[in-house]
C-alpha positions in Angstrom: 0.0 0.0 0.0 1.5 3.5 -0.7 1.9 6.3 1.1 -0.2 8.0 -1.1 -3.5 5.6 0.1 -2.2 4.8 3.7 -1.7 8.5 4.7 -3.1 11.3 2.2 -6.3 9.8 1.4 -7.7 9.8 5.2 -6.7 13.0 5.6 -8.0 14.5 3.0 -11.4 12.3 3.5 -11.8 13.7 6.9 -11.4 17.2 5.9 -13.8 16.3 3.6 -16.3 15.2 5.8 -16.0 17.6 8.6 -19.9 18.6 10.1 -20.6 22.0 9.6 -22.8 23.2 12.1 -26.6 23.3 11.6 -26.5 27.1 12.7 -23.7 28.5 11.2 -26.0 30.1 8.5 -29.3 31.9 8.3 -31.2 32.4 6.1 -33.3 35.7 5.5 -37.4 35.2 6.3 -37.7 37.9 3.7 -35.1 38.7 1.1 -33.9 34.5 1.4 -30.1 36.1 1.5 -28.1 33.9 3.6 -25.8 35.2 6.1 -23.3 34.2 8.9 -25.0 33.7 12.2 -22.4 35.5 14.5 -22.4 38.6 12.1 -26.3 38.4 12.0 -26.1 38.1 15.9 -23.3 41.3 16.0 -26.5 43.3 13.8 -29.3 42.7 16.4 -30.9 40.0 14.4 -31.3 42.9 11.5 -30.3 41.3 7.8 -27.8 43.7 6.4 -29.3 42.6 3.0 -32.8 43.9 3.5 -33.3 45.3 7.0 -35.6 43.0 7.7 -36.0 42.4 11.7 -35.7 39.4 12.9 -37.7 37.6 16.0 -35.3 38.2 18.9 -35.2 36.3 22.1 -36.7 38.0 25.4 -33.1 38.1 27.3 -31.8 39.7 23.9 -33.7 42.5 23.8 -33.0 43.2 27.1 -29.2 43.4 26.7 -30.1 45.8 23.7 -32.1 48.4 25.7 -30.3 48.9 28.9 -26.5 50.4 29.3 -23.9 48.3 29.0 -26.6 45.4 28.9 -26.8 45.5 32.4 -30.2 44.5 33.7 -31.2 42.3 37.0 -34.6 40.6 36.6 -37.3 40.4 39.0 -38.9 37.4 40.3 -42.2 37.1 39.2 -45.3 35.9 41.2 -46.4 32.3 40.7 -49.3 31.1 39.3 -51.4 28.2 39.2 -49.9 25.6 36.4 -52.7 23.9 35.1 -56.2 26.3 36.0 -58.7 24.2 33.8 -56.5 20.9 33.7 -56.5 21.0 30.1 -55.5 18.7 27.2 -55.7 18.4 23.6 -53.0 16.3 21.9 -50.7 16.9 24.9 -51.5 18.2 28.2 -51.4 21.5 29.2 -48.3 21.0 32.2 -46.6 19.0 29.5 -46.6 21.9 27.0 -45.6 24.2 29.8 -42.4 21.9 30.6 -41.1 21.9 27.0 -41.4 25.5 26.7 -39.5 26.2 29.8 -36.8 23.6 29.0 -36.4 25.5 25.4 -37.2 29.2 26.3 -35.3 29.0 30.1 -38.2 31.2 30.9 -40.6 30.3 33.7 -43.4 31.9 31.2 -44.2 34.7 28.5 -43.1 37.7 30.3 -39.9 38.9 31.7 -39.5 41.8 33.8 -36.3 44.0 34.9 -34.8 47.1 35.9 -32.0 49.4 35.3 -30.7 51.9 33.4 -31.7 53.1 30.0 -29.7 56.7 28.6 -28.4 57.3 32.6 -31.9 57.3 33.8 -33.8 54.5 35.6 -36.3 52.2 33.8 -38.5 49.1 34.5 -38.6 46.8 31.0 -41.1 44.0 30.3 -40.1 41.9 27.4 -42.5 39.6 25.8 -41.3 36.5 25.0 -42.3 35.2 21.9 -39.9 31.9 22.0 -42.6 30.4 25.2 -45.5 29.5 23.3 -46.0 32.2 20.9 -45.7 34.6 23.7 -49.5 33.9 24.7 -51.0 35.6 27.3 -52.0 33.8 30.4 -52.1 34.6 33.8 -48.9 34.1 34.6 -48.5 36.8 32.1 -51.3 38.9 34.1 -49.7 38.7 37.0 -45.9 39.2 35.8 -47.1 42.7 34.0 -49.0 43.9 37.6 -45.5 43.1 39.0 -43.5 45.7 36.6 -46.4 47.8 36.8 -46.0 48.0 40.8 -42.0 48.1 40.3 -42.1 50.7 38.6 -44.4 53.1 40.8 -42.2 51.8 43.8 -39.0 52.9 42.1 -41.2 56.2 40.4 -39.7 55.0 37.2 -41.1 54.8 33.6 -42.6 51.5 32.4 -41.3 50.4 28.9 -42.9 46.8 27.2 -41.8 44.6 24.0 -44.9 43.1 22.4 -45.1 40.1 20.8 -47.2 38.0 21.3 -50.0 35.7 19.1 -52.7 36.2 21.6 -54.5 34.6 24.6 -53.4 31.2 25.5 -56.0 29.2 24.4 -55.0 26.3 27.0 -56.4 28.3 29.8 -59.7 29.4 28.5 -61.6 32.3 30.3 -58.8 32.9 32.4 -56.6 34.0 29.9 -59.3 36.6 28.4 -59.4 38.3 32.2 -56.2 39.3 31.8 -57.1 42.0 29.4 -59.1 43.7 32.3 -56.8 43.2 34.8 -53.6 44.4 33.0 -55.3 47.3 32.3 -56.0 48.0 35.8 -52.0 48.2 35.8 -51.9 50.9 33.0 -54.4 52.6 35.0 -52.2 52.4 38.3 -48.9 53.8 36.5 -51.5 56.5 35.0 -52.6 57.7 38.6 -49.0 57.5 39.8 -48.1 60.0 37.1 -45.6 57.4 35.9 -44.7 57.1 31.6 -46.1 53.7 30.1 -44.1 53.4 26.9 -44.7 50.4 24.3 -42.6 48.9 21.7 -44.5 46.4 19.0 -42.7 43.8 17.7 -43.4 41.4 14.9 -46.0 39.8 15.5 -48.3 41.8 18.1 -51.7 40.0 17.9 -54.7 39.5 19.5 -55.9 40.1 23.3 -52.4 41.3 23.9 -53.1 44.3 21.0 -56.5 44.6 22.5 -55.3 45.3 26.1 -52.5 47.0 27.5 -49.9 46.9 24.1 -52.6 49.6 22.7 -53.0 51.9 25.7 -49.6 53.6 26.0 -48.6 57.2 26.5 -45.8 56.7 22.8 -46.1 54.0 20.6 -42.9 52.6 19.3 -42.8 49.8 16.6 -40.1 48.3 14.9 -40.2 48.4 10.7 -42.9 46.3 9.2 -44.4 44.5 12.4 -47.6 42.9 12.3 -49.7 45.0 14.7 -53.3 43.6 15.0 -56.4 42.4 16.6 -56.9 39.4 14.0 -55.0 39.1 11.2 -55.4 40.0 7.7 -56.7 36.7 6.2 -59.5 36.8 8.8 -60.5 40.4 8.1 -60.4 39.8 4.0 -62.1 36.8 4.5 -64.5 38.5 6.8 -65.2 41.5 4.5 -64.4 39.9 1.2 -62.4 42.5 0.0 -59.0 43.4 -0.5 -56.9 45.0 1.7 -55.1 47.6 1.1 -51.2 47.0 0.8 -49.0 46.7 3.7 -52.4 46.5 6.1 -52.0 46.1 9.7 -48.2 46.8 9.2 -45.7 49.6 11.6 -45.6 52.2 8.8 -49.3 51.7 7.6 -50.5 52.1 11.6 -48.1 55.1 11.7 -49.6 56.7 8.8 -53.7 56.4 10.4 -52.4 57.7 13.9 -51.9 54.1 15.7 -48.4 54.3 16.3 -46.3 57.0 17.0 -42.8 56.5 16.2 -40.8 53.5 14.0 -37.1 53.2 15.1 -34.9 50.3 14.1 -33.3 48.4 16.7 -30.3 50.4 16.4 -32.1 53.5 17.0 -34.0 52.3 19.8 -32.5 52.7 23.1 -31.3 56.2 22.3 -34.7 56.8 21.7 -36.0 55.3 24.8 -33.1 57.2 26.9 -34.6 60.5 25.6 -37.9 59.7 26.2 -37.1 58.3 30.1 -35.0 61.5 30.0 -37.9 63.8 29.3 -40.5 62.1 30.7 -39.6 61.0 33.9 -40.5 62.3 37.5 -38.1 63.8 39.6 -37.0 61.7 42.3 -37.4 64.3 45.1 -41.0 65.3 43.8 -44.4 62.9 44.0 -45.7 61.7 41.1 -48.1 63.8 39.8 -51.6 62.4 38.4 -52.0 62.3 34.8 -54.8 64.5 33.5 
């Protein structure tokens, strides 16, 4: 046997037949141009091909908006797991243990504090990665939380939406969480306290029907889906078309349903002038909002 088959040829198979790993690429939702992971990682999950944003991960965003990505979470009340003991093709407690194993999230909402532009901030992130970010009432009860942190700490209140809805694994009780996060909004409202919201892609259902619609400045990121139901519904509802880029950031902006659009980039700059200028003084009460 020659060298040529006893030594080169292994080699060179092996090199040959190195893995690559499965997520060394990604490939854009929108424009389909494929990109390196850690450079699409480095750009906030925005494609430098198209600026299309990408779904980001709850902890993510929160490294994004505070200085330094310095943040300490709060622990959030607990709930009870299983309300209606339900089960369709899996049970209910089941569902809830894969998402926590995948997410590391205890559920749909997580809530922190610390600094955004110098100036102290509570943020709620909703985490689309556990179960669509659904809202339940662990969800309920996790926003009353910030909503009370921040009035103890007379600081503004700033929330990510995204979210596909009330949890449909929990029924009636999910649906009571529209009432009783707005109660929330009301309690920053008579502290005097700011009650900004970001939409993300998606931002659906109960959630856009509760508290992600009743902030003091609506933020949205380019081209979220911002909506009650969405657009097949409504066409197949009215049976007609809809007009183009319906229920999107920029249309919504245009008919007076959201405020501002900033890319991710742009965001917490924004967000630090807007704590900046809206916030109470520390050595003053809260005034009510009129």
């Amino acid at each position: 046997m020659s060298w040529l088959t006893e030594h080169v040829r292994p080699k060179l198979r092996s090199l040959l037949q190195r893995e690559v790993p499965d997520n060394l690429w990604t490939n854009c939702e929108s424009c389909s141009q494929m990109m390196l992971t850690k450079e699409l990682t480095r750009k906030k999950k925005v494609c430098p091909h198209c600026g299309h944003h990408m779904r980001a991960g709850a902890h993510e965003r929160m490294a994004w908006t505070f200085d330094d990505g310095h943040y300490t979470t709060i622990e959030l009340p607990s709930v009870p797991a299983d309300p209606l003991h339900f089960r369709d093709s899996k049970r209910y407690t089941d569902r809830l243990k894969t998402a926590r194993s995948k997410s590391n999230l205890e559920d749909s909402l997580l809530v922190a504090h610390g600094k955004i532009g110098g100036h102290d901030a509570v943020v709620a992130v909703m985490a689309f990665e556990f179960m669509a970010g659904t809202m339940g009432s662990a969800l309920g009860e996790a926003f009353l939380a910030a909503c009370r942190l921040a009035i103890l700490q007379k600081a503004p209140l700033i929330i990510f939406t995204a979210s596909g809805g009330a949890r449909m694994q929990e029924g009636v009780v999910s649906l009571m969480q529209m009432p009783r996060t707005t109660i929330g909004v009301e309690m920053l409202r008579e502290a005097g306290l700011p009650y900004l919201v970001v939409f993300t892609n998606p931002t659906t259902g109960g959630v856009s029907a509760s508290f992600a619609m009743l902030g003091d400045i609506h933020i949205a990121e380019p081209n979220a889906l911002i909506a009650f139901a969405g657009p097949r519904v409504i066409r197949d509802t009215v049976r007609e078309e809809l007009p183009e880029g319906f229920q999107r950031s920029e249309y919504l902006k245009d008919h007076g349903m959201v405020d501002l659009i900033a890319t991710r980039d742009e965001l917490p700059a924004l967000l630090g002038r807007l704590v900046g200028m809206l916030s109470p003084t520390k050595d003053a009460p809260a005034q009510k909002a009129s």
